[in-house]
Steps between C-alpha positions, in 0.01 A plus 500: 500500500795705522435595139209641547599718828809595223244589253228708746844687662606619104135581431510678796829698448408572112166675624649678770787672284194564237323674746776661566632677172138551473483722842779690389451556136561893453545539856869680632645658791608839448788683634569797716631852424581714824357290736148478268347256305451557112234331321537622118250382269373236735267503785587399848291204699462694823227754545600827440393890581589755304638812670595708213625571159866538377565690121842417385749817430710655207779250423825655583722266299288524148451866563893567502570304158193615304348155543809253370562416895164346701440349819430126499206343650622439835666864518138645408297272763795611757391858448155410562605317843684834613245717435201282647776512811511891518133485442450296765693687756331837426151335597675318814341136335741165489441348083596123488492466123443680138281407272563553117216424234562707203600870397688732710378446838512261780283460832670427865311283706451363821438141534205354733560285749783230564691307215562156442743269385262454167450893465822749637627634227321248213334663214316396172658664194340626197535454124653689231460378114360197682829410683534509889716740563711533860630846586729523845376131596531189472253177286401251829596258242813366333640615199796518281565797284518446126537897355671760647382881363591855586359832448466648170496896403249684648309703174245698718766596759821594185192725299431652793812565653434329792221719605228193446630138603354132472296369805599148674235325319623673172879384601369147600309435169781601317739222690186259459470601070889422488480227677212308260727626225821354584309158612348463145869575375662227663214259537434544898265462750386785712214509756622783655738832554664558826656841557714532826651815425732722258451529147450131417246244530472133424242283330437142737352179428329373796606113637 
């Protein structure tokens, strides 16, 4: 008897953490920048209204050395945050997050009612080269990193002097292209890239 009550409770258990890696496959929670949230090529669980658009600017750092010097991911999504901010303020309207999708624009939104444990702050990232990729946030589920990349030469931004720069998604799928590329070299596993910032990212292999 008490081997089958052992057997039912480890069923049990087994189906439970399935369910859960399941529920949280692709799923992370994303961080905050001045008080905002920052979804960056993912999509946030919470209803959402969108209050207005946000161009990004001229690149101060690129400009000043002809394009060798350029702003790193979370420098360029900063921008964004500050001028959604002044934005903001001019039409007298309170943003709780940005939303980046692709290209050089993000949208500020207001979220819809009240949040929950299983939706404040959780998003559902995309895909670039077929990898998940997790920019300023954090996989739900565990991982250990297996390749560790950084930023390469910008061509678009040196031929032009730093007049025309990469996008995120451009700088993201460049981490996630070195990333693949190192894993074949030494024979590892990645699910995923995780950027939290800086100039480097790493490549993770999910638990």
């Amino acid at each position: 008897m008490k081997k089958i009550i052992y057997m039912v409770l480890l069923f049990i258990s087994i189906t439970l953490v399935a369910f859960s890696q399941k529920n949280t496959k692709g799923m992370a929670r994303v961080s905050k920048m001045q008080g905002i949230e920052v979804y960056a090529l993912c999509e946030p669980s919470r209803e959402y209204e969108i209050l207005f658009d946000v161009l990004t600017g001229a690149k101060a750092g690129s400009l000043l050395t002809g394009g060798l010097v350029n702003e790193g991911v979370s420098e360029k999504l900063s921008q964004f945050v500050s001028r959604a901010k002044k934005e903001a303020d001019k039409r007298d309207q309170i943003i709780d997050a940005i939303i980046y999708t692709d290209g050089k624009k993000v949208i500020a939104v207001k979220f819809k009612g009240a949040a929950t444990q299983e939706t404040k702050g959780i998003a559902k990232v995309s895909k670039l080269e077929g990898i998940e990729v997790y920019v300023m946030n954090e996989p739900l589920r565990d991982y250990e990193s297996t390749v560790d990349v950084t930023t390469g030469a910008k061509a678009k931004s040196y031929i032009s002097g730093g007049l025309v720069n990469n996008t995120v998604e451009e700088d993201m799928a460049q981490y996630v292209r070195r990333a693949i590329k190192e894993a074949e070299e030494s024979s590892k596993k990645i699910d995923a890239v995780v950027y939290s910032g800086g100039k480097r990212a790493i490549g993770v292999s999910f638990k």
